[in-house]
C-alpha positions in Angstrom: 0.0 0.0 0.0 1.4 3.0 -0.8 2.1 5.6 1.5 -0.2 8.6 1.7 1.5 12.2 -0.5 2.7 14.9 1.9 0.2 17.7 2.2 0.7 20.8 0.8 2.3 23.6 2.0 0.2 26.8 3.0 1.5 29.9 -0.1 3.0 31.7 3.6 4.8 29.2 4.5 6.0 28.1 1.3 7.4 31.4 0.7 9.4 31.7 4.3 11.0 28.2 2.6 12.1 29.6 -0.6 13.7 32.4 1.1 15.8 30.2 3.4 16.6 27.9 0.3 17.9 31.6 -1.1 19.8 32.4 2.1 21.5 29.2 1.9 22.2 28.4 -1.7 22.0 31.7 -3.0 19.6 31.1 -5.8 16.9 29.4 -7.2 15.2 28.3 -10.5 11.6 27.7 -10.8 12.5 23.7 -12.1 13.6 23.3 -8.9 10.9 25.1 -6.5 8.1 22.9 -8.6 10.4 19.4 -7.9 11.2 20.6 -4.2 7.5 21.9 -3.1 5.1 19.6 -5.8 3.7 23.0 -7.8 3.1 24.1 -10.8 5.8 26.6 -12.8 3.0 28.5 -12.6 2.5 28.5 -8.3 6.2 29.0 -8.8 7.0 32.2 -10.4 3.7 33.3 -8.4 5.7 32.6 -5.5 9.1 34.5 -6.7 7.1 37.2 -8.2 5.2 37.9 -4.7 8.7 38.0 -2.5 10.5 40.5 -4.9 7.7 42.5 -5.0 8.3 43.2 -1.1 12.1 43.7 -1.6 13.3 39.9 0.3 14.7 38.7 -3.2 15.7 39.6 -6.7 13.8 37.5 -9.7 16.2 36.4 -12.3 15.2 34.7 -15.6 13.9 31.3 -14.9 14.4 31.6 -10.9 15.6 34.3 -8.3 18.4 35.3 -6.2 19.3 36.5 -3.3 19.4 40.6 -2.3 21.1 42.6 -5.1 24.3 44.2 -3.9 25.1 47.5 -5.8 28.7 47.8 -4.6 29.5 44.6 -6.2 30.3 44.0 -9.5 28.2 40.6 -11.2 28.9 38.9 -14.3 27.3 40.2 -17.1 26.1 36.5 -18.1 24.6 36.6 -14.6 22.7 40.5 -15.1 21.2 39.5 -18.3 18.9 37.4 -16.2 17.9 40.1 -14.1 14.5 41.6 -15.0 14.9 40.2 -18.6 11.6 41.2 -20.1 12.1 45.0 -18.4 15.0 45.7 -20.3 13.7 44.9 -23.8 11.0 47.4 -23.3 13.5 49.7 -22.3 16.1 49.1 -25.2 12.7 49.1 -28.2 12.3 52.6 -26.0 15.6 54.0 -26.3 16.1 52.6 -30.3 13.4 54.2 -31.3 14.9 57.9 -30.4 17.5 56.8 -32.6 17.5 58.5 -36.4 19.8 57.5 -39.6 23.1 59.1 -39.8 23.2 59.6 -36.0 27.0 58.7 -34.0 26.1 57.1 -30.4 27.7 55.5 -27.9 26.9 52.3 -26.2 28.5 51.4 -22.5 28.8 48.1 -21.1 25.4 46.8 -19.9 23.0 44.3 -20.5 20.5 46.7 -20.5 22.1 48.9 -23.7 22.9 45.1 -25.2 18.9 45.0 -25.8 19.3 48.8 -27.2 21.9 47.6 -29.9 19.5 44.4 -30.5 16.7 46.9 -30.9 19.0 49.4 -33.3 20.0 46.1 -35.4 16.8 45.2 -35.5 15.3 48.1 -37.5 17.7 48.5 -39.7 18.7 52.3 -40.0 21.0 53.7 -42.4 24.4 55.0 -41.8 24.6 54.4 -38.1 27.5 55.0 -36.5 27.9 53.2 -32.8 31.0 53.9 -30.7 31.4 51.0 -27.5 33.4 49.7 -24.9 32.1 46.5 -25.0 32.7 43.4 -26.3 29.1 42.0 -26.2 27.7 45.4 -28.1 29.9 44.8 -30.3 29.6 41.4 -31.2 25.7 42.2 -31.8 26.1 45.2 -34.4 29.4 43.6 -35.5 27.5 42.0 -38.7 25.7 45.1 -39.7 26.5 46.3 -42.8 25.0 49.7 -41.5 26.2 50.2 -38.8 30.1 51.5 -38.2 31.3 50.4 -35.7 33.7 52.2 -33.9 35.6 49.7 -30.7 37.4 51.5 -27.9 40.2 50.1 -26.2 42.0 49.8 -23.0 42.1 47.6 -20.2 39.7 44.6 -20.3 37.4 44.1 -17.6 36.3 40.7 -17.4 33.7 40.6 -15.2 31.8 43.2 -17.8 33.5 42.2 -20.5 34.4 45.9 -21.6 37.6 48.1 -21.8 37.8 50.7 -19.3 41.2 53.0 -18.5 43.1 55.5 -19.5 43.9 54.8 -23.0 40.1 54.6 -23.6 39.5 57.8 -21.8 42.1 59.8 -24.2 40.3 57.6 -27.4 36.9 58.9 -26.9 37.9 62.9 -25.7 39.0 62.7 -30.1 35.3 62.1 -30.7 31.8 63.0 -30.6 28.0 61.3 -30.5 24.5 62.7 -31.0 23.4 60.4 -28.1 25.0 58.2 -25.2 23.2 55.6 -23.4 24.5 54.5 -20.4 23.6 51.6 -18.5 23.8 52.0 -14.7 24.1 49.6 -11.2 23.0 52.3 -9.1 21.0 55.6 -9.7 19.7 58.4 -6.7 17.4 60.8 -7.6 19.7 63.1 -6.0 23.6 62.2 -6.2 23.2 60.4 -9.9 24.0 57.4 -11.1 26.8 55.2 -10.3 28.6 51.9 -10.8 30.5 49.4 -8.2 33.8 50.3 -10.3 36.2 53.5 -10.5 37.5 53.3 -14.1 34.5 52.3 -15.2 32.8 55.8 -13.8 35.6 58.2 -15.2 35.5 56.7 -19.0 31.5 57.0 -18.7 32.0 60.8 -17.2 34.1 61.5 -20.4 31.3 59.5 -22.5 28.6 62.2 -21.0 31.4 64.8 -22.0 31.5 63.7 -25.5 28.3 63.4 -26.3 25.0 65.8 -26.9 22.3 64.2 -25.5 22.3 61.4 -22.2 19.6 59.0 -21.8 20.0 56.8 -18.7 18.8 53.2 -19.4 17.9 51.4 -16.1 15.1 49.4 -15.2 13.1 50.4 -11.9 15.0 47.8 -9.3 18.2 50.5 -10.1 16.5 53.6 -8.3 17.5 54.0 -4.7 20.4 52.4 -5.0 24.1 53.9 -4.5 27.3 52.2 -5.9 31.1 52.8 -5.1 31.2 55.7 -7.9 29.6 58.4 -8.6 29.7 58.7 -12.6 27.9 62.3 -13.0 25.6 64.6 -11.3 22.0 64.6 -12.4 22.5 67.3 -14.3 24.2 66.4 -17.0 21.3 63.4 -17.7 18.8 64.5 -19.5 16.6 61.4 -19.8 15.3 58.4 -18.3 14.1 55.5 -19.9 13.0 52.9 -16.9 9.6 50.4 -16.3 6.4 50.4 -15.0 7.7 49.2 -11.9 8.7 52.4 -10.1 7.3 54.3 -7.6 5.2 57.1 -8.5 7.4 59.2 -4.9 10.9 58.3 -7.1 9.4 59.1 -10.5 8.3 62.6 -8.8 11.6 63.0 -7.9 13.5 62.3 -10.9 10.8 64.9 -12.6 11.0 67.6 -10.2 15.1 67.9 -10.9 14.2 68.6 -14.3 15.4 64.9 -16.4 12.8 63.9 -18.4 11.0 60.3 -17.4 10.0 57.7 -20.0 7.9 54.9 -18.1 7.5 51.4 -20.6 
């Protein structure tokens, strides 16, 4: 006779579970949560979806982790699935303030990854992109209309772009209709910032270099304050983020005079 299934965990409890699982392992996928607590992907996600929501974790693509930490600096394999679906909104946004025979500039970020898969995408003439980073420039690298200009300097690995000084005296030779710049932290009132020092200075002489500065960040970026400061708010003169933040932040951001796109 077989032996009678387990009964099901209460949603409450449940949750308190996944989020010791977190503490301990660090992350989790929704394969496992519906093999470990007998629910559907569905239940799942549910579950993730409801626990970010209050701030006690971070919901990756396909699972969740633990607390973001804006002074550190993740793996750019590991941000792309951070709030995945966000940043596509936010990169069709910011591609579609691009025109033909426009220069821009494209940081390191997974978030301006989904602007130059947006920009490939629609296929505008005589583009000219200037990056520091290699995963930009493997997507526009096979675009006849786009040229592509690569700065160098010191490799970053964990980012996967070139940062230093060499790269800082490359890019005060040129100028770009339009930067945007992908962010780890941004405060309505000090400006954005980023868990690395070289990484701020070559994206201060980016904002030098070019005419126009849209921030792309989605909402979970707001509040938060890395290592470097890379500019005053000031000198950013737009936006683009997701339905997701608060209408006290957005308020904020408005009343210092950069203009807020919400997608």
């Amino acid at each position: 006779m077989s032996s009678p299934k387990k009964p099901r965990l209460l949603a409450e409890e449940r949750r308190r579970k996944i989020l010791e699982l977190v503490n301990v392992e660090e992350r989790v996928t929704v394969a496992d949560l519906v093999v470990r607590f007998d629910v559907s992907a569905v239940t799942a996600r549910a579950d993730l979806d409801a626990l970010s929501r209050v701030g006690a974790l971070v919901r990756s693509h396909g699972g969740a982790i633990g607390r973001f930490d804006p002074m550190q600096d993740y793996p750019l394999k590991f941000k792309e699935t951070l709030h995945h679906a966000e940043k596509v909104r936010i990169g069709q946004a910011a591609a579609q303030m691009v025109r033909p025979n426009q220069t821009l500039i494209l940081d390191s970020g997974s978030t301006t990854e989904q602007v130059a898969r947006q920009i490939k995408a629609m296929k505008l003439k005589s583009l000219t992109v200037i990056t520091n980073a290699l995963n930009i420039a493997v997507q526009l690298a096979d675009t006849p209309s786009v040229s592509l200009i690569m700065v160098g300097g010191i490799l970053r690995h964990v980012s996967q772009s070139f940062v230093g000084p060499q790269a800082e005296r490359m890019l005060q030779g040129l100028h770009a209709d339009h930067f945007f710049l992908a962010v780890d932290g941004l405060d309505a009132a000090s400006g954005p910032s980023t868990p690395d020092i070289l990484e701020a200075q070559l994206n201060s002489v980016m904002i030098d270099v070019a005419r126009e500065v849209t921030i792309v960040a989605d909402a979970s970026k707001f509040g938060r304050k890395s290592l470097s400061v890379i500019a005053p708010m000031e000198k950013i003169h737009r936006i683009i983020t997701d339905s997701r933040i608060s209408p006290e932040v957005a308020a904020a951001v408005r009343e210092g005079g950069t203009e807020l796109v919400i997608v």
